[in-house]
MIDOSE-1310 file (N, C-alpha, C; in nm, 2 decimals, decimal comma, always signed):
residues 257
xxxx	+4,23/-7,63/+3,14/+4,13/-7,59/+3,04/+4,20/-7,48/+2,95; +4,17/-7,53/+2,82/+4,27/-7,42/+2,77/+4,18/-7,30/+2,73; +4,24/-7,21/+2,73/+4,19/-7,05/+2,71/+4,12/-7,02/+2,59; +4,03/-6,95/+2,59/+3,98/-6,88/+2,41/+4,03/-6,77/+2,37
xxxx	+4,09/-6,80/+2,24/+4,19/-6,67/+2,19/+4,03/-6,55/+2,16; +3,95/-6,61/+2,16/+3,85/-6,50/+2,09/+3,81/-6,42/+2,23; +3,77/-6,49/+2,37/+3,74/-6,41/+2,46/+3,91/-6,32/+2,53; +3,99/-6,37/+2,51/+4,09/-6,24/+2,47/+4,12/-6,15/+2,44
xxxx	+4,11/-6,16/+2,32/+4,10/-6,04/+2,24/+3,99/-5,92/+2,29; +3,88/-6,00/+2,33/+3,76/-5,96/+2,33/+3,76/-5,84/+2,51; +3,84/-5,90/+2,59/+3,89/-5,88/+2,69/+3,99/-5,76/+2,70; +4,05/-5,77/+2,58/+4,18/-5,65/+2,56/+4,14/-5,51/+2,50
xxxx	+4,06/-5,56/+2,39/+3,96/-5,44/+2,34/+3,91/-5,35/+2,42; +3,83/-5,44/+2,55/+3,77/-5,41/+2,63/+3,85/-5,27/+2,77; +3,94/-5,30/+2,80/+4,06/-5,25/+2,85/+4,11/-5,15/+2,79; +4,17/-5,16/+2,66/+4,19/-5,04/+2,58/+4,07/-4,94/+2,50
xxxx	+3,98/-4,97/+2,56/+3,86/-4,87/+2,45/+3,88/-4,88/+2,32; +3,90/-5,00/+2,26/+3,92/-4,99/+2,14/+4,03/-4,94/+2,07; +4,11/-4,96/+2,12/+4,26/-4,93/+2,06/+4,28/-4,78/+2,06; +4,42/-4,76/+2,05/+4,45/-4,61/+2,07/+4,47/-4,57/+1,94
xxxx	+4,45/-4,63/+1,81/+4,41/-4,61/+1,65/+4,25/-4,51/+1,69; +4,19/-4,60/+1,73/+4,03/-4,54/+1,74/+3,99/-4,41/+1,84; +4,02/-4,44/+1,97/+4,01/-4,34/+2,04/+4,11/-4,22/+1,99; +4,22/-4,19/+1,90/+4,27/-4,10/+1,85/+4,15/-4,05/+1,73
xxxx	+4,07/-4,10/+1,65/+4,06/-4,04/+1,54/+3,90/-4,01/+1,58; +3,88/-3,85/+1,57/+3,76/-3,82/+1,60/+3,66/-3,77/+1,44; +3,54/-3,79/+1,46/+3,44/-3,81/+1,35/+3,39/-3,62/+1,28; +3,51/-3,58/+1,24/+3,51/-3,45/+1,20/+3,40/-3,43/+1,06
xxxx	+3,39/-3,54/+0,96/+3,26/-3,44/+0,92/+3,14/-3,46/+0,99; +3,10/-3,58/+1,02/+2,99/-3,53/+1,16/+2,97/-3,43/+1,22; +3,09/-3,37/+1,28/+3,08/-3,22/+1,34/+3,03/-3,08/+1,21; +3,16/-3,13/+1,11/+3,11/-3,08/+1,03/+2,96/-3,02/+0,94
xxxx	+2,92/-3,16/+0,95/+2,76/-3,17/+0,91/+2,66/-3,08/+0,97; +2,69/-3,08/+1,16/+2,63/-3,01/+1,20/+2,65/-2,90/+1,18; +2,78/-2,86/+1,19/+2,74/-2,67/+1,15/+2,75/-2,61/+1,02; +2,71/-2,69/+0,95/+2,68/-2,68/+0,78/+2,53/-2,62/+0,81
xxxx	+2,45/-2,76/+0,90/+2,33/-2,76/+0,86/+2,29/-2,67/+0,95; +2,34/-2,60/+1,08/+2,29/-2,46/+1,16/+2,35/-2,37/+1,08; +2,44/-2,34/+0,97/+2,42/-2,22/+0,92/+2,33/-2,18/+0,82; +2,32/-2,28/+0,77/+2,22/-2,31/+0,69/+2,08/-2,29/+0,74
xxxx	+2,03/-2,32/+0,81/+1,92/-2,27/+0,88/+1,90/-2,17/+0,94; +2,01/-2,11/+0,99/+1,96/-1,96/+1,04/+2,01/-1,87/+0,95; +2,05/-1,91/+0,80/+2,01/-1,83/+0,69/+1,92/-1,80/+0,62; +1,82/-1,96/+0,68/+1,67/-1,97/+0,61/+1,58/-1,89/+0,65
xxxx	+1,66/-1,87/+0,80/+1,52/-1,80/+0,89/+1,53/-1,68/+0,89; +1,67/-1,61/+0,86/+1,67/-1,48/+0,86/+1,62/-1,41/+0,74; +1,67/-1,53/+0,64/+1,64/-1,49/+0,47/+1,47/-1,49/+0,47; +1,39/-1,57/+0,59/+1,22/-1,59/+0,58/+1,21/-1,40/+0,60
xxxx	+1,28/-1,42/+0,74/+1,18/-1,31/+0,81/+1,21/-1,19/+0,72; +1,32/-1,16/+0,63/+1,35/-1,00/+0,57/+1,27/-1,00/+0,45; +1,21/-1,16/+0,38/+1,06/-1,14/+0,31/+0,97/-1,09/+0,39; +0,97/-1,10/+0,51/+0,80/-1,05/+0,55/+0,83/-0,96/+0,62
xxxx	+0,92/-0,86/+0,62/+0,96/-0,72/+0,66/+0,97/-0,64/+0,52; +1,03/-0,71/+0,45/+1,04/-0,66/+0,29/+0,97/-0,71/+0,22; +0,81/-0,69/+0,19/+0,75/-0,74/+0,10/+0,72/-0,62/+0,02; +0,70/-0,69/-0,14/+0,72/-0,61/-0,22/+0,60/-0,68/-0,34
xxxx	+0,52/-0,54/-0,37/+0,42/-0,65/-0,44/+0,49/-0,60/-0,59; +0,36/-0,77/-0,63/+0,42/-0,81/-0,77/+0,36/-0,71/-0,90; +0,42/-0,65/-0,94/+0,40/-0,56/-1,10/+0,33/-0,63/-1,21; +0,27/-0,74/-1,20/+0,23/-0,80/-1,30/+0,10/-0,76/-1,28
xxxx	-0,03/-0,72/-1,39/-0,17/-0,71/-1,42/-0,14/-0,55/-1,45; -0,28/-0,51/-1,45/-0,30/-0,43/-1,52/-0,31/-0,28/-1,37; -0,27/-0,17/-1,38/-0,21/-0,09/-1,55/-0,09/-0,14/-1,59; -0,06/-0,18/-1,69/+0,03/-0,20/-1,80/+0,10/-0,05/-1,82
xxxx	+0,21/-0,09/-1,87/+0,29/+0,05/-1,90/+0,26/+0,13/-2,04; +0,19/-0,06/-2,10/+0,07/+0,01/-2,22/-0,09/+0,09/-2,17; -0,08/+0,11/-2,08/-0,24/+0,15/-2,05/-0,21/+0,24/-2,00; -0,30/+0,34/-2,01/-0,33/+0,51/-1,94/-0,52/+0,50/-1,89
xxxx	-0,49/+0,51/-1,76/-0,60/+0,48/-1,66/-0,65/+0,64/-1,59; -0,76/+0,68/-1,54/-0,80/+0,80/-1,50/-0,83/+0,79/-1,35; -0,82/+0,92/-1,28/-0,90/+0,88/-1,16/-0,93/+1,06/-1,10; -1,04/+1,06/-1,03/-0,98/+1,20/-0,95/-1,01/+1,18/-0,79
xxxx	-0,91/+1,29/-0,79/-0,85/+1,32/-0,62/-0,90/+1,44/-0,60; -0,97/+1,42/-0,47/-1,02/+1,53/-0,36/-0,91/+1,48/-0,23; -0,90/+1,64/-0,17/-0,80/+1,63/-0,05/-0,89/+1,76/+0,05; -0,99/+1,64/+0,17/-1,06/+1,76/+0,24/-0,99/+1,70/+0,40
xxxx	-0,97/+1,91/+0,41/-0,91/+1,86/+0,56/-1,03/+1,97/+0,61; -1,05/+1,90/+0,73/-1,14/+1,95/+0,88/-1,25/+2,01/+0,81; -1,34/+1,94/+0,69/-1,47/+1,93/+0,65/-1,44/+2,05/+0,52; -1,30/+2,08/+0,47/-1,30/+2,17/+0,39/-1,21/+2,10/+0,26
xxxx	-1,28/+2,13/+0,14/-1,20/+2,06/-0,02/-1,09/+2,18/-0,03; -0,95/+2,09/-0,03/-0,88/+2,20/-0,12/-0,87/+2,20/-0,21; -0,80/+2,32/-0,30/-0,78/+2,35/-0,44/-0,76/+2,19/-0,49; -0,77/+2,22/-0,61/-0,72/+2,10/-0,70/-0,54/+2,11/-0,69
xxxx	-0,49/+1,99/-0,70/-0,34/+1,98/-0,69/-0,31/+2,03/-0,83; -0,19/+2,10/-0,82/-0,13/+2,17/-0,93/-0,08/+2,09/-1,02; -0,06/+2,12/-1,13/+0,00/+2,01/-1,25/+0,12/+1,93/-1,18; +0,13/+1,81/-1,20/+0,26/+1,75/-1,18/+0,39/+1,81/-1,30
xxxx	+0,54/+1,85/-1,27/+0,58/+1,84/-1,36/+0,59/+1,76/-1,48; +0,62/+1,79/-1,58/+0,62/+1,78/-1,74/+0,71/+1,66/-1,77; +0,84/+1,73/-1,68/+1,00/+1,69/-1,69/+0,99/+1,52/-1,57; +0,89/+1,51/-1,53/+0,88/+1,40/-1,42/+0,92/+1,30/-1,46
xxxx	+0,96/+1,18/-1,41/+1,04/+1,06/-1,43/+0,93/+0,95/-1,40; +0,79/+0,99/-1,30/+0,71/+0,92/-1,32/+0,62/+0,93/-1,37; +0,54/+0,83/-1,40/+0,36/+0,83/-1,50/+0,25/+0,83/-1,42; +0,26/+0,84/-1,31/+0,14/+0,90/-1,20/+0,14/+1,01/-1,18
xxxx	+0,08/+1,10/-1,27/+0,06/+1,23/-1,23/-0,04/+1,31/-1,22; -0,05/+1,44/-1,15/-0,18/+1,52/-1,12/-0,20/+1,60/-1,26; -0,33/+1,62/-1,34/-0,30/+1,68/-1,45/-0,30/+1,84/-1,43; -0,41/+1,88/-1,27/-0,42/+2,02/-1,22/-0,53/+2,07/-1,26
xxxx	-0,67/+1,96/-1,25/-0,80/+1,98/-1,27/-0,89/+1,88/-1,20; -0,80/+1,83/-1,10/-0,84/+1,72/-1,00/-0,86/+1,56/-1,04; -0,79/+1,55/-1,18/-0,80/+1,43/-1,26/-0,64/+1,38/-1,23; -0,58/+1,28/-1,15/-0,46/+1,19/-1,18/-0,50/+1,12/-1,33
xxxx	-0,34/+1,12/-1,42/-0,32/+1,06/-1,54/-0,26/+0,86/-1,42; -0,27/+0,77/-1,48/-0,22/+0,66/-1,44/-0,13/+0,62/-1,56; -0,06/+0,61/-1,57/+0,00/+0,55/-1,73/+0,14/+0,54/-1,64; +0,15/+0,42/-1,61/+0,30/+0,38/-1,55/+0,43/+0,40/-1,67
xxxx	+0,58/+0,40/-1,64/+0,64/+0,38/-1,66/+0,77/+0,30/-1,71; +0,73/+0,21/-1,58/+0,83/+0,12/-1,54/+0,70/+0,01/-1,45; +0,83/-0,08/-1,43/+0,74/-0,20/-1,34/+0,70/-0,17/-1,23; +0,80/-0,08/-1,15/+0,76/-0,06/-1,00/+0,65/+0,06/-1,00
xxxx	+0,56/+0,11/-1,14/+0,48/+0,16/-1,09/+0,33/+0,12/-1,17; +0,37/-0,01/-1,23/+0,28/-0,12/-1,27/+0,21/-0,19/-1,22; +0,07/-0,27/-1,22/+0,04/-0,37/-1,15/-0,02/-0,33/-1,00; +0,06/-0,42/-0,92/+0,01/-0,37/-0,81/+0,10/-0,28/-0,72
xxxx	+0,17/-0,21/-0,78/+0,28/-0,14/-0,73/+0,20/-0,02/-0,83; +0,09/+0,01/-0,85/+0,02/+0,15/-0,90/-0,06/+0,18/-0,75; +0,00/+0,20/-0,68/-0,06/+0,30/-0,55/-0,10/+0,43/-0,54; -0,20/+0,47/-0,42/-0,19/+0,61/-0,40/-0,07/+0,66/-0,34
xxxx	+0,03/+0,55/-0,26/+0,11/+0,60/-0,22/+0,25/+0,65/-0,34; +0,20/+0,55/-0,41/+0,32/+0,54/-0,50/+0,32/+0,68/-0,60; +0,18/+0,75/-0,60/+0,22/+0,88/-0,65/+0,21/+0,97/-0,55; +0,18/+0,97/-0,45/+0,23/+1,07/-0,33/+0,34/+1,05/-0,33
xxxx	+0,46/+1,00/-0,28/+0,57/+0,99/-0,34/+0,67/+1,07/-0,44; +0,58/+1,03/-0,53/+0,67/+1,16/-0,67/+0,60/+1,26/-0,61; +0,52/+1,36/-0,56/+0,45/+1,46/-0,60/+0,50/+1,55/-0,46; +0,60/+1,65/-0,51/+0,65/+1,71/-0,43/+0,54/+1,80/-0,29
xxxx	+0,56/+1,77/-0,14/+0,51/+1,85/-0,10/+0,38/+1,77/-0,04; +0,31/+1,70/-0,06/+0,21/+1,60/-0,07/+0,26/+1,48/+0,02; +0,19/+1,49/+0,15/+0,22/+1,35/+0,23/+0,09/+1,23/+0,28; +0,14/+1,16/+0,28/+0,03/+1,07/+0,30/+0,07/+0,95/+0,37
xxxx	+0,01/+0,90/+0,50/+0,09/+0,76/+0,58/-0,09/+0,74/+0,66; -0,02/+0,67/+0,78/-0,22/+0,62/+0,82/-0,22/+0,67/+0,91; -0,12/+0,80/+0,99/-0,17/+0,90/+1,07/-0,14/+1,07/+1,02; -0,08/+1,09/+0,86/-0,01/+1,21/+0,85/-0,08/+1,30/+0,75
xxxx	-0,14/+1,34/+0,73/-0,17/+1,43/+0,61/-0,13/+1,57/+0,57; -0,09/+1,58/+0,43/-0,04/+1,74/+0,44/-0,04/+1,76/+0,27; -0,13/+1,90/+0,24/-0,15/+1,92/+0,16/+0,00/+2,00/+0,13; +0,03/+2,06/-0,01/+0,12/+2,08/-0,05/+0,15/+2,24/+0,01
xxxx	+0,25/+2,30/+0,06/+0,26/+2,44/+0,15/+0,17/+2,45/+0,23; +0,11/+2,38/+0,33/+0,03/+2,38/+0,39/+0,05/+2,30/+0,55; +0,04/+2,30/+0,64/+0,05/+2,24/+0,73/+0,05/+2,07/+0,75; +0,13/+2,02/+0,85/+0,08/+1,88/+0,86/+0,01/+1,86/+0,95
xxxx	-0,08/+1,75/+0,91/-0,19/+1,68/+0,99/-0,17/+1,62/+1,06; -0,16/+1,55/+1,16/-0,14/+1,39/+1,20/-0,29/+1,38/+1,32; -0,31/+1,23/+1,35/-0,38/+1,23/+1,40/-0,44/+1,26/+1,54; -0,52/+1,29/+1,60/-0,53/+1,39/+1,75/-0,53/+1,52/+1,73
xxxx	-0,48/+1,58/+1,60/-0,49/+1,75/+1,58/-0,60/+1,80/+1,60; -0,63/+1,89/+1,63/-0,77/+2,01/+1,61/-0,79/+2,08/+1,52; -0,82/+2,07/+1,45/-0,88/+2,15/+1,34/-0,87/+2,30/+1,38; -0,77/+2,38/+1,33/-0,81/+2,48/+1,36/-0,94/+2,59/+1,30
xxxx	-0,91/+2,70/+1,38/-1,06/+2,80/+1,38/-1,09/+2,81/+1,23; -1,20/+2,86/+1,18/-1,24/+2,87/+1,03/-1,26/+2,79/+0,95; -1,25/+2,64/+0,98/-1,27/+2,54/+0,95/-1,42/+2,48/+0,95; -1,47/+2,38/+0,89/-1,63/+2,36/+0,94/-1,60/+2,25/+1,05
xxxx	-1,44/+2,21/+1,07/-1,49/+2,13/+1,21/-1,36/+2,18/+1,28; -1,36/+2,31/+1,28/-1,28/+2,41/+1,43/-1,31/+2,34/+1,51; -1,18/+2,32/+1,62/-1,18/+2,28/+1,77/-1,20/+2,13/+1,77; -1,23/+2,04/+1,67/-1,26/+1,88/+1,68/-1,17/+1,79/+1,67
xxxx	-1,10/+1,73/+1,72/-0,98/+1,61/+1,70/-0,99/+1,53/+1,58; -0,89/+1,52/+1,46/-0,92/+1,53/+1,37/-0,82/+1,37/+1,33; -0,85/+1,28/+1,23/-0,79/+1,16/+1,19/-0,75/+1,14/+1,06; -0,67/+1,06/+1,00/-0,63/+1,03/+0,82/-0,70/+0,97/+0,80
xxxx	-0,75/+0,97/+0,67/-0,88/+0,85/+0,63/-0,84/+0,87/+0,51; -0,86/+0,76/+0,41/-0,91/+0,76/+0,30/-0,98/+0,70/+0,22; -1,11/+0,73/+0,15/-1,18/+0,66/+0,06/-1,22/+0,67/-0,04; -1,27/+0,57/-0,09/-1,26/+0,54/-0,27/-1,39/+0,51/-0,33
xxxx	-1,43/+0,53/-0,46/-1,53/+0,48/-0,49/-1,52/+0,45/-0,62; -1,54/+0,28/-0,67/-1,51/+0,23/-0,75/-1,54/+0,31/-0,94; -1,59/+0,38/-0,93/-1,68/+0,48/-1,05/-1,75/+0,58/-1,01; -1,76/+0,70/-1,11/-1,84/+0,79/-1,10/-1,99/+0,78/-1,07
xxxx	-2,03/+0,68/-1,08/-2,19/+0,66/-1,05/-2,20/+0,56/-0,88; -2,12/+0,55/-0,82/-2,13/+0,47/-0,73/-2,14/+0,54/-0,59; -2,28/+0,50/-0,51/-2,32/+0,59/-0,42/-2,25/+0,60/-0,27; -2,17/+0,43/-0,26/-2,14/+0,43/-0,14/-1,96/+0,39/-0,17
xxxx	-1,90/+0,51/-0,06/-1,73/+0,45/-0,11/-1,70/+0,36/+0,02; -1,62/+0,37/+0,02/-1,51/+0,24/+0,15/-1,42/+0,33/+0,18; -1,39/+0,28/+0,32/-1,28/+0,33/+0,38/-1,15/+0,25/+0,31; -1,01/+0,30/+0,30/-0,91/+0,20/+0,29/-0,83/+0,14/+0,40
xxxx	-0,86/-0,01/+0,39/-0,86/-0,11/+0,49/-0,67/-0,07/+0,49; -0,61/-0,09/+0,63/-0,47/-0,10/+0,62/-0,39/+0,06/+0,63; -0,30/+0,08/+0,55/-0,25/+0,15/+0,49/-0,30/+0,25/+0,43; -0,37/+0,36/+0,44/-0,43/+0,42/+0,32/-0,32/+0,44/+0,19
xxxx	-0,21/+0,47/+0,24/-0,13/+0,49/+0,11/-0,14/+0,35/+0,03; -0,15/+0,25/+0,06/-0,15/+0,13/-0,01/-0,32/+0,10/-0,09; -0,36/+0,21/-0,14/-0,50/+0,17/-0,19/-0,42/+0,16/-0,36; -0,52/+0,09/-0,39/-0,44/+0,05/-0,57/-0,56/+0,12/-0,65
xxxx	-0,51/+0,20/-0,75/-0,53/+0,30/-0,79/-0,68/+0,16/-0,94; -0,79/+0,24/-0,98/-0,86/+0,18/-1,06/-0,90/+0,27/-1,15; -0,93/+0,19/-1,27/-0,94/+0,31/-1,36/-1,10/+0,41/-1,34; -1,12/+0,52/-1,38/-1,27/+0,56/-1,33/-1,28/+0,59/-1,17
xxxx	-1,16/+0,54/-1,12/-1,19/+0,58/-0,95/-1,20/+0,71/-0,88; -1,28/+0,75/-0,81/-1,23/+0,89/-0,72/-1,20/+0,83/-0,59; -1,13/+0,91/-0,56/-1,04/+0,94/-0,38/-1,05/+1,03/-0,37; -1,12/+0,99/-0,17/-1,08/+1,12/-0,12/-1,03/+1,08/-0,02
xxxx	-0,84/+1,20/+0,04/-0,80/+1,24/+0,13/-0,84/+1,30/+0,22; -0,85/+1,25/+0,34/-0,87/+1,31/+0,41/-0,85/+1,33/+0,58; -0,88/+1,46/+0,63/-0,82/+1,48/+0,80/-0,91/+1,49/+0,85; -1,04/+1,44/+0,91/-1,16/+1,48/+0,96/-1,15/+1,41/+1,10
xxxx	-1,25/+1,47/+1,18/-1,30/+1,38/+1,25/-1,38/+1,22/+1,25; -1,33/+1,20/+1,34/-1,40/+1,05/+1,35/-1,53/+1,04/+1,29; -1,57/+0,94/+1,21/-1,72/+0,89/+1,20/-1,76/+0,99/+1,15; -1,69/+1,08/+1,04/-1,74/+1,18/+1,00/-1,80/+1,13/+0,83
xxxx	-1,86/+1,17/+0,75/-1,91/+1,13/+0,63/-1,79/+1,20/+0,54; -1,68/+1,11/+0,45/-1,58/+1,17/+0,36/-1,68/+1,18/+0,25; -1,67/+1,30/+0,21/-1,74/+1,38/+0,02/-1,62/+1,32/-0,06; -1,70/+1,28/-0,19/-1,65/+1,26/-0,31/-1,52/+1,39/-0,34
xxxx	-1,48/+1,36/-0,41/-1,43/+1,50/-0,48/-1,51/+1,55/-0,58; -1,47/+1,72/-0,56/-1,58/+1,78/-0,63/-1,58/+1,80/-0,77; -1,73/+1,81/-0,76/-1,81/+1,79/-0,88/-1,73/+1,79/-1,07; -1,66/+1,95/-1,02/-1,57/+1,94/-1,15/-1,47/+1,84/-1,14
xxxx	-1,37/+1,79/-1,07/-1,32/+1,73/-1,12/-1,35/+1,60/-1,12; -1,45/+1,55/-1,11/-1,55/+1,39/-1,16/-1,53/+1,43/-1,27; -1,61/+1,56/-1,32/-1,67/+1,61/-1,53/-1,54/+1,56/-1,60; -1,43/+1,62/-1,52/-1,29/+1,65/-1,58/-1,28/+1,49/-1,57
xxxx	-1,29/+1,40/-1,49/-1,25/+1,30/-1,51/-1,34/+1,18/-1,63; -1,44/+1,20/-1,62/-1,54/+1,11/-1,73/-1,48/+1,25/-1,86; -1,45/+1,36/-1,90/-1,39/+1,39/-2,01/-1,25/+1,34/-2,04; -1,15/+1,30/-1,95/-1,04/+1,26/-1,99/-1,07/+1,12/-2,07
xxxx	-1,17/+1,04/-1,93/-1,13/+0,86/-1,98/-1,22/+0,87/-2,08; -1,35/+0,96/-2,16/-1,39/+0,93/-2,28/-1,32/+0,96/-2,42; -1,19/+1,03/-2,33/-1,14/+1,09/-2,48/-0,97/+1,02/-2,45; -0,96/+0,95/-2,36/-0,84/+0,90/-2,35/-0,79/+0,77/-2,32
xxxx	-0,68/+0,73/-2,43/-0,67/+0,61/-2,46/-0,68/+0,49/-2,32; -0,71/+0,36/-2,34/-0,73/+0,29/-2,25/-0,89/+0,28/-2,17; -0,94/+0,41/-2,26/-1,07/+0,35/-2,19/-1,21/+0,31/-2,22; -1,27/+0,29/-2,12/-1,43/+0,21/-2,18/-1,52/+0,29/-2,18
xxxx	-1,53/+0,40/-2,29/-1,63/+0,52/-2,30/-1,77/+0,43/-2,33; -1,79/+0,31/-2,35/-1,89/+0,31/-2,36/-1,98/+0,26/-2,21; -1,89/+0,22/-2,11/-1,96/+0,17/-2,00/-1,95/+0,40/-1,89; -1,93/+0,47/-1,96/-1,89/+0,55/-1,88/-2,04/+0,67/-1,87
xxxx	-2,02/+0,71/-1,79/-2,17/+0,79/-1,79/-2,17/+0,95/-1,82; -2,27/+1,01/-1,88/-2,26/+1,11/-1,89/-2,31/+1,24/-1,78; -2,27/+1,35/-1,87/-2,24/+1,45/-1,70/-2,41/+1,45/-1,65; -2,49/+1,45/-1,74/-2,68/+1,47/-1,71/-2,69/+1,35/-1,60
xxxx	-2,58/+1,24/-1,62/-2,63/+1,15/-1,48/-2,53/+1,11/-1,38; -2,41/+1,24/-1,37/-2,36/+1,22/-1,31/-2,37/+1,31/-1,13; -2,40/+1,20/-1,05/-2,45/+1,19/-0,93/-2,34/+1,31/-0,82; -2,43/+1,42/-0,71/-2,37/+1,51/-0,68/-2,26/+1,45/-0,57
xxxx	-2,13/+1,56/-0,64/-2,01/+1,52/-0,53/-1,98/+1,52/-0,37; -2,04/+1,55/-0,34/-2,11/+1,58/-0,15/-2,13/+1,42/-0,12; -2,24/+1,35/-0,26/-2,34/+1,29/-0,18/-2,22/+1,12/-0,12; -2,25/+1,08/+0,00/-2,17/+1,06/+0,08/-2,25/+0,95/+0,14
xxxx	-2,16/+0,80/+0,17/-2,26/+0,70/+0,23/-2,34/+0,74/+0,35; -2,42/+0,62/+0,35/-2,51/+0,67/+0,48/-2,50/+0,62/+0,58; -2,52/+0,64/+0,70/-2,49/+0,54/+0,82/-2,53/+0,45/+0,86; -2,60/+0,42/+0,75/-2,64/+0,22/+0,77/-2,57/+0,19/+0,67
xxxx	-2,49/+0,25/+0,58/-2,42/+0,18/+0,49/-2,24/+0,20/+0,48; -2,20/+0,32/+0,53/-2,10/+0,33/+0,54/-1,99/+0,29/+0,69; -1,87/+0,23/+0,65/-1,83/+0,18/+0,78/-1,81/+0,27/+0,85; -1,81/+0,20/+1,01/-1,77/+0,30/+1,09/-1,86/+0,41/+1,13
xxxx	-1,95/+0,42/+1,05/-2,01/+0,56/+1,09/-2,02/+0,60/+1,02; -2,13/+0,68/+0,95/-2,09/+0,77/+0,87/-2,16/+0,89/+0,90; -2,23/+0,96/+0,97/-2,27/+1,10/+0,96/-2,22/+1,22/+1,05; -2,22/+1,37/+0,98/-2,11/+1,40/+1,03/-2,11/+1,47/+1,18
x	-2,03/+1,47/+1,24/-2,08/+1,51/+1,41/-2,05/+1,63/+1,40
């Protein structure tokens, strides 16, 4: 019977693994492919995570670097207001500044202090001396706070373990403020807004800032550019700086222990 040249062949193949052409030549971009596509991916993932370690908010909306915005700042440690912050310098490089009558000017610069990059942190920052994080507080020459301190003697809350808070109230006529959720330094600055800093005890009721510097603030934004003098209220109805949410309305607690 004669033989099949095709089951031969087929037979020799078989024996040599496919010839010693093939078993010499190995499939290098294949390999290559793969570690194209693993560097490539653990650039993705490193390039992911240093966005969400480095987030950076966006400068776009309003304050504009066209707009000058008002606000005032009270800073009460251990149930006591201090002085109003002294003038920011003149010569400053930023547009968030203290004017030295408890009124911050807002009138940005630049982009990074635009939008939503107009923080309270972002002018503690420029303002020599003045610290602010979500356990530290420290008025300018003056001691630091952080949280667990005691208030020392001569204080209205001597001897009480004392915390950073800060809260805000949308306008001068607005009865109830908010704590700021997160970060305090990260509260974004509004126009007409008062803040207050502060080191108190827990569940204690934060005061507005005082009385003058609200006046001083409804006289700046009626008489300065960017604002809506006509939604703004006058001093005959402007509501006493003490008065402070109540404990059915403010979070957390609000009356003072």
């Amino acid at each position: 019977m004669a033989s099949n040249p095709t089951g031969k062949w087929v037979q020799r193949a078989a024996t040599t693994g496919g010839g010693k052409t093939y078993r010499g030549k190995r499939p290098v971009n294949f390999y290559a492919s793969l570690v194209v596509i693993c560097v490539l991916g653990l650039l993705l993932i490193g390039f992911s995570r240093y966005q969400r370690t480095h987030q950076t908010a966006s400068s776009s909306g309003p304050p504009t670097t066209q707009q000058v915005w008002y606000a005032a700042l009270g800073i009460d440690i251990c149930g006591k207001m201090q002085p109003d912050l002294p003038a920011s310098p003149t010569s400053g490089s930023t547009g968030l500044v203290a004017n030295g009558n408890g009124v911050l000017t807002i009138h940005p610069k630049n982009s990074s202090e635009s939008g939503h990059n107009a923080t309270l942190g972002k002018f503690v920052s420029g303002y020599k001396g003045l610290e602010l994080d979500n356990s530290t507080l420290r008025y300018p020459g003056q001691a630091v706070y952080t949280n667990g301190k005691i208030c020392p003697t001569g204080t209205p809350d001597a001897g009480k373990p004392g915390v950073v808070v800060v809260y805000s109230w949308p306008n001068f006529t607005s009865k109830t403020g908010s704590q700021t959720s997160g970060q305090p330094q990260d509260l974004l600055f509004a126009n007409g807004q008062l803040i207050t800093m502060a080191f108190v005890p827990a569940a204690t009721t934060v005061p507005k800032p005082p009385a003058q510097a609200i006046t001083n603030l409804i006289s700046a934004a009626t008489g300065g550019a960017g604002s809506t003098a006509s939604t703004l209220p006058t001093a005959s109805t402007l509501p006493t700086a003490t008065t402070a949410p109540t404990s059915t309305t403010q979070p957390a607690g609000g009356s003072k222990s």
